[in-house]
N, C-alpha and C positions, 0 to 999 in steps of 0.2 A: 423556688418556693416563694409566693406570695403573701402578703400577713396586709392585712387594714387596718390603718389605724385607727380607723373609728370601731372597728371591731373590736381592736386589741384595748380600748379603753371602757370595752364593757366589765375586763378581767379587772384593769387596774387602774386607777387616777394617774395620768403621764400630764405634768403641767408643762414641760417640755417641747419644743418647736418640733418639727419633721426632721431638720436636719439635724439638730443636735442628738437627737436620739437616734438616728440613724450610726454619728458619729459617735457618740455613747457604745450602741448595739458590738457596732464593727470593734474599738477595742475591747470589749468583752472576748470576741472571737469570734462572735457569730457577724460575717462578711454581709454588710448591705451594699451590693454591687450597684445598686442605685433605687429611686424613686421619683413617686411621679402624683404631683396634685393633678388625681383625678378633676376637681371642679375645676382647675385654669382648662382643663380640657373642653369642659361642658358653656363655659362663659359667655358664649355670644351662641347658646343656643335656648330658648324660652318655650314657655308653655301657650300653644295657640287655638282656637277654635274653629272651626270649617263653619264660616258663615254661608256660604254658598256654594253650588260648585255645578258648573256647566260641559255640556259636550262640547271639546277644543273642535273648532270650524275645519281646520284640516288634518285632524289624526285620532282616527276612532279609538284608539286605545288610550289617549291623554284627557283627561280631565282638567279646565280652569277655577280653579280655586279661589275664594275670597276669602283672607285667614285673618283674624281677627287675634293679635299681639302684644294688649293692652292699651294700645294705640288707634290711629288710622289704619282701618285694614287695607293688606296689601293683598297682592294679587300674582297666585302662585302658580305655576304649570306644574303637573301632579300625575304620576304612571300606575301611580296603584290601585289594584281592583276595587281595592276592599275601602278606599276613602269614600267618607259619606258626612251630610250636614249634620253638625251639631255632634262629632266628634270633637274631642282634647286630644291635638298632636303635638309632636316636637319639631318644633320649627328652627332652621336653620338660613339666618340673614346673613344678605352682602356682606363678605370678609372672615365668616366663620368658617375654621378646617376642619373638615367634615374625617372622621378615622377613620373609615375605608372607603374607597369606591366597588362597588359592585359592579360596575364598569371593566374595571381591571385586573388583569389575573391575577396581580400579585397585592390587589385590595389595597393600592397606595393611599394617603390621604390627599387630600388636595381641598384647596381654598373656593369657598362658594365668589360666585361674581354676579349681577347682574346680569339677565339675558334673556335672549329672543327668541324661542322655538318654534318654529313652523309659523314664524309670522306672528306670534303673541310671545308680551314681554312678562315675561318670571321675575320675581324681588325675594327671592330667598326657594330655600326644600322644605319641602316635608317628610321627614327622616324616617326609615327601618332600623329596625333594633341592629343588623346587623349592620349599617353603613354608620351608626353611633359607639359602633365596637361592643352592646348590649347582649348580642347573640348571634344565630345564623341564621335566622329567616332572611328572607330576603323575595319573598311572596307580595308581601303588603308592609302598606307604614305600621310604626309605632303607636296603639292607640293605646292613650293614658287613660287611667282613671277617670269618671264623670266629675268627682269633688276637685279635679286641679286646678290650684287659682290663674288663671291668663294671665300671660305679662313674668309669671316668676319663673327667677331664672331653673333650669330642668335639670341642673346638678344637684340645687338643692331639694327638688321635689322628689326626684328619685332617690334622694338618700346617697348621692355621688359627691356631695361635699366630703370628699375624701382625700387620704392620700397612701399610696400603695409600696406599698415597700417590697424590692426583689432580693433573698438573701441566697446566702449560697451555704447550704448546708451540709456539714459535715458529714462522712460515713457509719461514725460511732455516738452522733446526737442524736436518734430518733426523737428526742423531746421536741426540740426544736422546730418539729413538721404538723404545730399545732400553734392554736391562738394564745391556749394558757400556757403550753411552754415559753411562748417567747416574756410571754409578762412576767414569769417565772425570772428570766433575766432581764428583763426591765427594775424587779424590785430591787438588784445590785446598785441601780444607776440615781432612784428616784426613793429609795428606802421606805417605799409603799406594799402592801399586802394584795397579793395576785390570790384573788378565789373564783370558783365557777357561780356559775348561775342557781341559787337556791331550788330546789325540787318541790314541783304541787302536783300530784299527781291525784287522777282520784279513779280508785280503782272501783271495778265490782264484786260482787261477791263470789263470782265461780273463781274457782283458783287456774292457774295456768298449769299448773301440775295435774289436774285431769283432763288435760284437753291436749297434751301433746308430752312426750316424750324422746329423752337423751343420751343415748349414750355414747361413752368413749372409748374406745375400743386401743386407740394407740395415746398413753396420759403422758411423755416423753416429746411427743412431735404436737402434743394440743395439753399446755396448760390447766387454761380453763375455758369451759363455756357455759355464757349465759345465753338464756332465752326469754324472751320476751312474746304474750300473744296479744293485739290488738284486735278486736272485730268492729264490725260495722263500719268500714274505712271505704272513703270516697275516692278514687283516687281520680286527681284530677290535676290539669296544671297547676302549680304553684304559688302563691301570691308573688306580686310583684318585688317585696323585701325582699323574698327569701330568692329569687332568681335573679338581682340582681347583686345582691350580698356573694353568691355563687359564682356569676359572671365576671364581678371582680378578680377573684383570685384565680381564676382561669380553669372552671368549672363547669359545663355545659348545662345546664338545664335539665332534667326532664319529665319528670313526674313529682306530685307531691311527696311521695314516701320516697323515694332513689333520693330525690333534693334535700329531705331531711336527716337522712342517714350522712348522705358527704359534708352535710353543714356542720353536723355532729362531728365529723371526722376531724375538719379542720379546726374544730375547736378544742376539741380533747386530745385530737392522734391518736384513738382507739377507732381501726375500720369496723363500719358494721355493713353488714347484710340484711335486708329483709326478704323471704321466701314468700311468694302466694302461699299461706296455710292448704286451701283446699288444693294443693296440685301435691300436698305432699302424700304419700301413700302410708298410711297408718299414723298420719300425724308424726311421724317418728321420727328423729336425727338421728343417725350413728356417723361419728368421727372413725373412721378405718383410714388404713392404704389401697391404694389403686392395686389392681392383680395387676402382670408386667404385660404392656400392649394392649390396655382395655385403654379402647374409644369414651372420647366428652365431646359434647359439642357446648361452646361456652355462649355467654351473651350476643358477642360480637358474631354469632352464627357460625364459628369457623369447626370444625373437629380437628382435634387433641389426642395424639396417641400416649397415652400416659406409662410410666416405670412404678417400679412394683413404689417405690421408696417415696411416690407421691400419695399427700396426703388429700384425702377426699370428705367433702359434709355429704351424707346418702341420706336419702330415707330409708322409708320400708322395704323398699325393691329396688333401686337404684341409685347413684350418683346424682344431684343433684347442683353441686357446685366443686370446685378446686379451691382446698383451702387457702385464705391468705391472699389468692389474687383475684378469681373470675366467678361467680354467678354462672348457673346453666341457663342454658335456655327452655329449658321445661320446666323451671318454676320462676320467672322472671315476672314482679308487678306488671300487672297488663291494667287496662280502662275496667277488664273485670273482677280485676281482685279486691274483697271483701272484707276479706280477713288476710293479718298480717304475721309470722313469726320473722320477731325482730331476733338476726343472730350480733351477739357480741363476745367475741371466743379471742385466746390469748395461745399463737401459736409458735413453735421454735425458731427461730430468728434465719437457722444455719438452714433448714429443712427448706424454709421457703426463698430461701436465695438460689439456692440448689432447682428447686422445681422450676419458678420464675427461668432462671438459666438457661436449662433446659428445654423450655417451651417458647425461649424469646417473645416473652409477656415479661411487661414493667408495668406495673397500677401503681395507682396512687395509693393501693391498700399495700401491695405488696413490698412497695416502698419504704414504709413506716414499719412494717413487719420485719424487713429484713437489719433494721436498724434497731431492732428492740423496745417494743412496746410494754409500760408495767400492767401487769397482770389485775391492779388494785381498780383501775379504768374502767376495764368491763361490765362491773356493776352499772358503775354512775352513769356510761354511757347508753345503753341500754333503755335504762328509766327516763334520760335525756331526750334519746328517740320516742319512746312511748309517749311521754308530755306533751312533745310540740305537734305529734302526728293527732294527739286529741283535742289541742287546742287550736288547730288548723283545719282539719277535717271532721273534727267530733269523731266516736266510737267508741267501744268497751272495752278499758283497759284493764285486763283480768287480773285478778290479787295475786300479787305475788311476781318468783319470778324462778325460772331450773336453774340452778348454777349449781356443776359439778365443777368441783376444783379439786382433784385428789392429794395432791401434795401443796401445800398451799407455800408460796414463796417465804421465805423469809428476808428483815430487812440486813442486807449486808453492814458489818458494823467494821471498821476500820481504825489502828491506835496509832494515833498521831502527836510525834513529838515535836513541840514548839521553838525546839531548839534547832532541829534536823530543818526546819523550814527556814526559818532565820539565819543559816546559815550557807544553803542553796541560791537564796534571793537575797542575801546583802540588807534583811530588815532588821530589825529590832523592837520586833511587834510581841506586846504581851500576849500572855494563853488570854486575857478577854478580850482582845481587839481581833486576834484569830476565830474565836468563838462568835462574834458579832459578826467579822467577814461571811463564814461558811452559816451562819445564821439566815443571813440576807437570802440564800439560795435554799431554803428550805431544809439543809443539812445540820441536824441538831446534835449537841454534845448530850450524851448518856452518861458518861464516867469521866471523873478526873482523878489524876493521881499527883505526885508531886512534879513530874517530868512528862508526864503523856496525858493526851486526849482525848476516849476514845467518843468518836462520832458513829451516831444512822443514818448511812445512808437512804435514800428515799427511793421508790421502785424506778420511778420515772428516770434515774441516772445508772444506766446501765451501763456507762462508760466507767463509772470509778470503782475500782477495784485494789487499790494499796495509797499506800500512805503519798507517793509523788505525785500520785493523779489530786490527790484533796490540798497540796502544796503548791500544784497548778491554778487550783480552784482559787486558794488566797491569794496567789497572784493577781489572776485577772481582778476580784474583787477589789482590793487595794489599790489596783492600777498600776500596768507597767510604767506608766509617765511617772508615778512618786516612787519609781523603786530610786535611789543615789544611786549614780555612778561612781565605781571604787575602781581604784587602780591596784592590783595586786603587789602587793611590797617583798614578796618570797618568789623566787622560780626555781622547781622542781627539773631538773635536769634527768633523772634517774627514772627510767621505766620499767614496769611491773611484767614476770615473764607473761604472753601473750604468745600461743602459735600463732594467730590468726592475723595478731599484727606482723608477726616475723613476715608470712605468707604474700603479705598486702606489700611490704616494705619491698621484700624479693622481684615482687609485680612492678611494684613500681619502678625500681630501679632497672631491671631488665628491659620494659617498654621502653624507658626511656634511654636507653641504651641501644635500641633497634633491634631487639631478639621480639620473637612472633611464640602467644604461649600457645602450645597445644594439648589436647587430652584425650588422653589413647586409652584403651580397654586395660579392665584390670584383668581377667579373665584371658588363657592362652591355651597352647598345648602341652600337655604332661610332658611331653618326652621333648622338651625342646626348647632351646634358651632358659637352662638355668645357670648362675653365678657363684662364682666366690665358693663352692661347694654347699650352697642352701635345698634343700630339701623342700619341692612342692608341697604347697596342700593342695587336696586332689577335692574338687568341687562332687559331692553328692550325687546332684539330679542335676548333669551339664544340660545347657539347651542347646551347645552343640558339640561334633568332633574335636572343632578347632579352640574349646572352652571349657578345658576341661580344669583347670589349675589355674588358680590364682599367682600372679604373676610374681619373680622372684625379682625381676629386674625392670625399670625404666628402657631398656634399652631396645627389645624388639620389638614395642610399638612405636618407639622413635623409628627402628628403619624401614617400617610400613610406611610412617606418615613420610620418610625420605623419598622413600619410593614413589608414595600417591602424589606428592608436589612434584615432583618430576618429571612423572610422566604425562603432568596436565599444564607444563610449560616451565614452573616456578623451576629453576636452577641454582641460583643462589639462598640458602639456606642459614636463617639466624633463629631457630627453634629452643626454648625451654619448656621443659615442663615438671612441674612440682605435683609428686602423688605420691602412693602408698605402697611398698613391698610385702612381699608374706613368704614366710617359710614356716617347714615345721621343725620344732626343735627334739633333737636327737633324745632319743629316751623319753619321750614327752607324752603325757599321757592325750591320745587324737581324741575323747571323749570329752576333754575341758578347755578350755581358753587358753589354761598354762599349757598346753603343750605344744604352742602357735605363737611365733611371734608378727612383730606389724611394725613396719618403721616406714619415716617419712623422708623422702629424698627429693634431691634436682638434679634437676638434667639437662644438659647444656648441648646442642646439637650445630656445628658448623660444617656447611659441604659449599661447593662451589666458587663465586672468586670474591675478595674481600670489595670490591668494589666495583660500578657497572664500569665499564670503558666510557672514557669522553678524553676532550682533545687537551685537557689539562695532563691528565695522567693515563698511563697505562695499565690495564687490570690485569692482577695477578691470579692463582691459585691459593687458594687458603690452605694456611701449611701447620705443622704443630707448636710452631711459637707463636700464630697468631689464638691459638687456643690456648696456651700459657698465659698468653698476659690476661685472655680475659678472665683467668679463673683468677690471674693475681689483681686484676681492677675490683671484682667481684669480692673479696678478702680483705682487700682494703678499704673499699666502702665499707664495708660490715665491721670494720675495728675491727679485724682479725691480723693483728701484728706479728705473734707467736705461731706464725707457721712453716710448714718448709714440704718441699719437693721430695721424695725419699723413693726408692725401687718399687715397681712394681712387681707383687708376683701376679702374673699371667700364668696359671697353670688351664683356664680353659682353652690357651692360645686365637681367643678372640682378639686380641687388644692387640696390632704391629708394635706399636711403640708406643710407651705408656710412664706413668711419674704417679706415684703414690701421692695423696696428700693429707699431710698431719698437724694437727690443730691441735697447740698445748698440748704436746706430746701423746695425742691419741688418734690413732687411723681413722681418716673421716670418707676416705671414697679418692675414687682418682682421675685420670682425663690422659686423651691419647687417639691412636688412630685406630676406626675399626681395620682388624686384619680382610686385605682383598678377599681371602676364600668365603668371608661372610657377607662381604658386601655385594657378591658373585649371586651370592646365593636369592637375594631380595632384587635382583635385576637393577643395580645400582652400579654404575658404570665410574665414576667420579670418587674422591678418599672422603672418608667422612669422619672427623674428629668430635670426641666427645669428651662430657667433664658427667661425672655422678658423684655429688656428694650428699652427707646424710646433714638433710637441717636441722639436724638435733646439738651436733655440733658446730654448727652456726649460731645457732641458739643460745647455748651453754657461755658462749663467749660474747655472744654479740650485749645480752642480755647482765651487763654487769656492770658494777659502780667506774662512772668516768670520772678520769683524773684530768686535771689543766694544768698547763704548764705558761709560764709570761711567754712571749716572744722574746728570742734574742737580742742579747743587747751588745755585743762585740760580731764583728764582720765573719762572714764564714770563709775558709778555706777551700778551693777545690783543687786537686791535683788527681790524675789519670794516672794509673797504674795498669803493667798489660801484662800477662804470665805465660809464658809456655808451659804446656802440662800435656800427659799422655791423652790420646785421645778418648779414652773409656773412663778418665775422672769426671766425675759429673762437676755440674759448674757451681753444684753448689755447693760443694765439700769446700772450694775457692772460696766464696761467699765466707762461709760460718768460719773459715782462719781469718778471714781478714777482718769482720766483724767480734772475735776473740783477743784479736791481737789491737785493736784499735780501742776496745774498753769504752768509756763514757763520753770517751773526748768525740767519738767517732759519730755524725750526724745521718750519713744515707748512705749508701751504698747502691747502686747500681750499672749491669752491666750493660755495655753498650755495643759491644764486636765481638763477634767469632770467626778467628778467619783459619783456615785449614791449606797447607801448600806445602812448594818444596822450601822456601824460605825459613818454615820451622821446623822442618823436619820431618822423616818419614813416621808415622806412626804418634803425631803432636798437634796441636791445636796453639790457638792463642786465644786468651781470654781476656779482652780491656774492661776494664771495671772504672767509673766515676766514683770518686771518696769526696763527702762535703766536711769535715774536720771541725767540728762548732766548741770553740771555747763557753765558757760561763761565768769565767770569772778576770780573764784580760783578754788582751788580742795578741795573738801569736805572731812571732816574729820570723821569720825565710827561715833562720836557723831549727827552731823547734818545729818549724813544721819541716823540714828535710828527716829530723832527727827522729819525728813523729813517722815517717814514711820508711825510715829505714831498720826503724823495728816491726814495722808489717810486712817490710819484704823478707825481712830474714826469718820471721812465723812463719810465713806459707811456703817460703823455699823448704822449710824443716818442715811440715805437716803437708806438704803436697807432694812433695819433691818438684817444685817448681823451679822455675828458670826466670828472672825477670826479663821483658823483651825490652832491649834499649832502641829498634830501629824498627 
């Protein structure tokens, strides 16, 4: 987006340099990626006269020039047709960089020099609008004005004593993509008053209301629209102002009325249209939808196959434009057009991003449209166009004007507490220095109460919508440089339950633990992988055979995606995945919600070897203690202390070998190998261990007040303890006696061996367990820690029927 600052101080008084208000602009928020003094661009080039000009001796198509500079005239070599005596050109001398070459395809610039052509010496160009960066001819030079003084410099003659600012405009500022919106934020910076250009219009006495007609047919997708009729219109190029004013900010030229309408654009951010009046059939606009598949052919000549859901300006009998972006080409200003109906309509933001989309068309109407344009604009714009097209071309600007608005907008009004802001930003601004802020931006207070403020919003901010959008706003106003920097004196340790965080946390920690997530269908077959004894819900209207029930378990689209990575090379497998189950519940009425339940699980998937082969280590097979520990890494991150390993019942005899597990004393899901006859059945040839637990149960624990404790202050004890026990005692019956019998004194426990032989016996195991023994209040001596160990061996010899192993 381009903005001029000599433009932009027709809105506002800016006593302000370029760059400061550039730098100003950008902490407001609105980004000036840079700028550019137009006149340093124009400085070594002047305003000159063709005092003569002769047939070049060896090139019939160059002409020798005697150009007259303010000075001694010099003597120029010249290709253009169209040069003649006693024209005012723009002449470009020794050392001036000229902004394009027409020369070169990519129109680089390059520095004029002294030179020779065809045996006669040139002392400067005589420039084309396009080789000046003016425009795109590129036919003939530049011929200025008869009244231009020679000798002055041609930045200032052409009104290019300027300087150009590129911003980068946000998605939800439509304001912003106009001249008085940006003054609008200029009066934050300069505490001046941004207004448009007062209105002189002088109309006639026929009314526009019998000379043409409007209707809307769709008042949802089209606001409002005004109409405007001008007759008696010339249309013809431009004046010089106004195509240069345009060619600034990167707008093409091309008719009087097209030039006045985008001049208007860029000034207000309301797009208008004007239609040739006589090409329209019955005088008459109707705002409709497109039927689905009906043909447009737009300005650009191209055809358009349009969807029912585009919105269309028709006449009497046909289409004539696409609203919001394109102009047809059967009613498009020509050298013939006489009469003018000026459109300025207010159309839904969503509607025209959608069509725009669809049709891979971006305007500069469509632009501002899709960004939110106020609806209040379309008058003023309108009358704006009618004025200048009369006081440029003369014509009769009829009384009046159609504006159908059926719902007319109202100003959104928003209650703002001064404390809630004060508090977000670390100020300590009164409600009048708030009220002055959001003042500056045109945002006025309505109502005060003792604690709130409530403000109206203005049409033109279609971005603000609650109170943090308008605490944004005293931000920027205020200035992020004068907010204090404060150091927070409180840290909140304790967080608020969140699934989405648990979700996020799970993710995270899992990636970074080298598990891959995947997401499987919820949807499966009735009669096939259900759990735990859960009852499908049986899907309505399946889209297919193999879809017909909502899925009971995580687990058979884990062994699809086992299967689909398998058989496309991956082998080693470190899969989670966190979703949703469904069952229905027994006695439960299928007609309601209650009769359905929904829970949220994880899924832990390992097959293949723990690690690739390389000449450091040997790779093994993944076994079911490497799937133990990772459920007990997993647990332990998560503060889950209070848990433990308990029986499975397997009664679908899916699971070889499986370990409940229970969290604060409540069954949370469990982890195991799947049994061969099912992993037979998915063509999976390798054991595949899983974990399913319900995050609900992670949750409930993870999600609670944390305690601290100091660090020790007395040395810890370690001593290894190793037990013979049957082989069908599980190891953690061992665990919880030795954790029982060792009371508070006792710091970790973990085991480290299992070994199985003849050495222990037939039908026996051995189980070595590490004990770390943490005093608190002295440091224990050989004796008490012997004494300490010899009442934990003699607990679990009595509650396991253990054996201690002395060898």
């Amino acid at each position: 987006m381009k903005i001029s600052h000599r433009w932009l101080k027709e809105y506002i008084p800016i006593p302000l340099s370029p760059d400061r208000l550039a730098d100003g602009l950008s902490m407001l928020g609105l980004e000036v990626e840079r700028y550019e003094d137009l006149g340093g661009r124009y400085k070594t080039f002047v305003v000159g006269e063709v005092l003569k000009k002769e047939k070049h001796p060896r090139a019939d198509r160059l002409s020798v020039c005697t150009v007259t500079v303010g000075g001694d005239p010099v003597q120029i070599v010249c290709g253009a047709p169209n040069v003649a005596v006693g024209q005012k050109v723009a002449v470009g001398l020794p050392g001036a960089v000229v902004p394009r070459n027409q020369h070169d395809p990519n129109g680089a610039p390059f520095t004029l020099t002294q030179a020779t052509i065809r045996g006669v010496e040139s002392f400067g160009m005589i420039c084309s609008e396009y080789e000046l960066a003016l425009g795109d001819d590129t036919d003939g030079i530049l011929v200025l004005d008869k009244k231009a003084k020679v000798g002055t410099n041609l930045a200032r003659h052409l009104g290019l004593d300027d300087v150009l600012y590129e911003m980068e405009v946000t998605a939800n500022r439509g304001d912003w993509m106009s001249h008085i919106g940006v003054a609008r934020e200029v009066q934050a910076i300069v505490q001046g008053r941004a207004s448009l250009p007062h209105l002189r219009l002088r109309e006639s006495k026929t009314r526009t209301a019998s000379c043409a007609k409007v209707k809307v047919v769709d008042a949802k997708k089209c606001r409002r629209y005004v109409a405007r009729v001008v007759k008696g219109v010339a249309v013809r190029p431009s004046p010089a102002w106004v195509q240069q004013r345009l060619t600034a900010v990167g707008i093409r030229p091309i008719n009087m009325v097209v030039d006045v309408t985008n001049m208007v654009m860029m000034e207000t951010g309301q797009p208008i249209h004007a239609f040739d009046y006589d090409l329209l059939a019955r005088h008459t606009i109707i705002v409709r939808c497109a039927s689905e598949g009906e043909k447009f052919t737009t300005l650009d000549g191209k055809e358009r196959t349009l969807r029912s859901d585009t919105l269309m300006i028709c006449d009497g009998e046909k289409p004539v434009a696409i609203a919001g972006v394109m102009g047809g080409h059967n009613s498009e200003i020509s050298e013939k057009t006489t009469t003018i109906l000026i459109e300025s309509a207010n159309f839904e933001a969503n509607n025209i991003r959608r069509t725009a989309k669809f049709l891979g068309m971006s305007t500069d109407a469509s632009q501002r449209f899709e960004r939110g344009v106020d609806p209040a604009m379309a008058e003023y714009a309108a009358d704006r166009v009618a004025q200048l097209v009369q006081e440029i071309s003369g014509g009769e600007v009829l009384k009046g004007r159609i504006d159908v608005y059926p719902g007319k907008v109202r100003p959104v009004k928003i209650t703002f507490r001064p404390a809630r802001s004060n508090a977000l930003l670390g100020t300590s601004m009164t409600k009048k220095e708030i009220i002055s802020c959001l003042q500056r931006l045109e945002i006025k207070a309505v109502k005060q109460t003792k604690d709130t403020v409530t403000f109206s919003i203005p049409g033109f901010r279609t971005d603000l919508t609650q109170e943090v959008d308008l605490i944004e706003e005293v931000a920027r106003v205020y200035g992020y440089n004068n907010i204090e920097t404060k150091t927070r004196t409180t840290v909140d340790f304790s967080k608020p339950f969140d699934p989405l965080t648990l979700q996020d946390s799970l993710r995270e920690y899992l990636v970074g633990a080298g598990w891959n997530e995947m997401i499987t269908m919820s949807l499966q077959e009735n009669h096939r992988w259900h759990f735990h004894g859960d009852r499908p819900v049986q899907v309505l209207n399946p889209v297919s055979a193999d879809a017909t029930a909502l899925r009971t378990s995580l687990l058979p689209g884990a062994l699809q995606a086992v299967r689909h990575n398998r058989s496309h090379g991956t082998q080693d497998l470190r899969l989670f995945e966190i979703g949703h189950v469904f069952s229905a519940r027994e006695g439960g009425n299928a007609e309601s919600f209650d009769g359905y339940s929904e829970e949220e699980r994880l899924l832990l998937v390992l097959s293949g070897n723990t690690a690739p082969q390389s000449f450091e280590s040997n790779s093994r097979k993944t076994d079911f203690f490497d799937m133990k520990g990772e459920v007990e890494a997993l647990l332990s991150k998560f503060n889950l202390d209070k848990y433990r390993f308990i029986s499975y019942d397997n009664a679908e005899a899916l699971i070889e070998t499986a370990l409940g597990v229970e969290i604060n004393g409540t069954y949370s899901g469990f982890f195991g190998k799947i049994d061969k006859s099912v992993t037979e059945k998915f063509d999976i040839e390798t054991d595949v261990f899983v974990c399913e637990v319900k995050t609900s149960s992670i949750a409930r624990n993870w999600f609670k007040e944390k305690k601290y404790k100091t660090l020790p202050k007395f040395p810890v004890v370690k001593r290894d303890l190793a037990f013979i026990v049957d082989r069908s005692l599980p190891q953690e019956n061992v665990e919880t006696a030795i954790r029982s019998a060792g009371g508070a004194l006792l710091g970790d426990v973990k085991l480290f061996d299992l070994f199985v032989g003849d050495q222990v016996g037939i039908g026996k195991k051995s189980l070595a367990y590490a004990l770390e023994i943490q005093p608190t209040d002295r440091t224990l001596t050989d004796v008490e820690a012997d004494t300490f160990l010899s009442k934990v061996v003699a607990y679990v010899e009595q509650q396991c029927q253990a054996k201690l192993r002395r060898q």
